[in-house]
N, C-alpha and C positions, 0 to 999 in steps of 0.2 A: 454577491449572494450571501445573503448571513446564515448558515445553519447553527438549528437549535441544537442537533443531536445530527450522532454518527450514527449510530444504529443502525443495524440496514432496516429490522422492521421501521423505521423513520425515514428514511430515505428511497429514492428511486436511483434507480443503475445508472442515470444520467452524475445524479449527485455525487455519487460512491465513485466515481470518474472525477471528477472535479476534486472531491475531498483530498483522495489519493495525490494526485498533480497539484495542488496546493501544499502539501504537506511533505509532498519533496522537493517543490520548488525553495525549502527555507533554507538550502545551502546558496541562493545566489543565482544561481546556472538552471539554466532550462534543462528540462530531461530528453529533450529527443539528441539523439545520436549521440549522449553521454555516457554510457556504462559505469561511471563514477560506484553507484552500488555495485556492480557485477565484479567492478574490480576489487570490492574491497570484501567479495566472498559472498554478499547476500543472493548472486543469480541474478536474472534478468528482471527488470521492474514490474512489466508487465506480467510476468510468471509468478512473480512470487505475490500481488496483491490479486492477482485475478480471483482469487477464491470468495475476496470482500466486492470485491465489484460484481462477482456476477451471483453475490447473493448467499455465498455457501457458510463464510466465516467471518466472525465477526473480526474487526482489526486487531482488539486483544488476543482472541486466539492463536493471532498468527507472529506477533511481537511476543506473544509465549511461547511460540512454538521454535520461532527461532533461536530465542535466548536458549531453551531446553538444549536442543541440539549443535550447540558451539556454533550460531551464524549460518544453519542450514533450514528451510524448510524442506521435509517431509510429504 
């Protein structure tokens, strides 16, 4: 699936799913049952990108948000 834009106004919550899981699959390793982020402080995957998937924030906000707060989202 080729998307043009991340945006969520561009996207559907199906897409913003896939974007996510594309985008952490470039370590290699599938994400189910890996914790790989949780362990290296950013929390739980599904927790911390929920806000872009289900529409609230865009992904920069939240790659800002973490950098802000030393690897934490808020």
């Amino acid at each position: 699936m080729e998307i043009k834009s991340i945006l969520i106004k561009d996207t559907t919550r199906e897409e913003r799913i896939r974007i996510v899981q594309e985008g952490l699959n470039q370590c290699g390793g599938a994400c189910d049952f890996c914790n790989g982020c949780d362990n290296l402080g950013g929390g739980s995957v599904d927790a911390f990108y929920e806000p872009y998937i289900n529409g609230e924030k865009e992904l920069r906000e939240i790659n800002e948000e973490y950098r802000s707060n030393s690897g934490t989202v808020r």
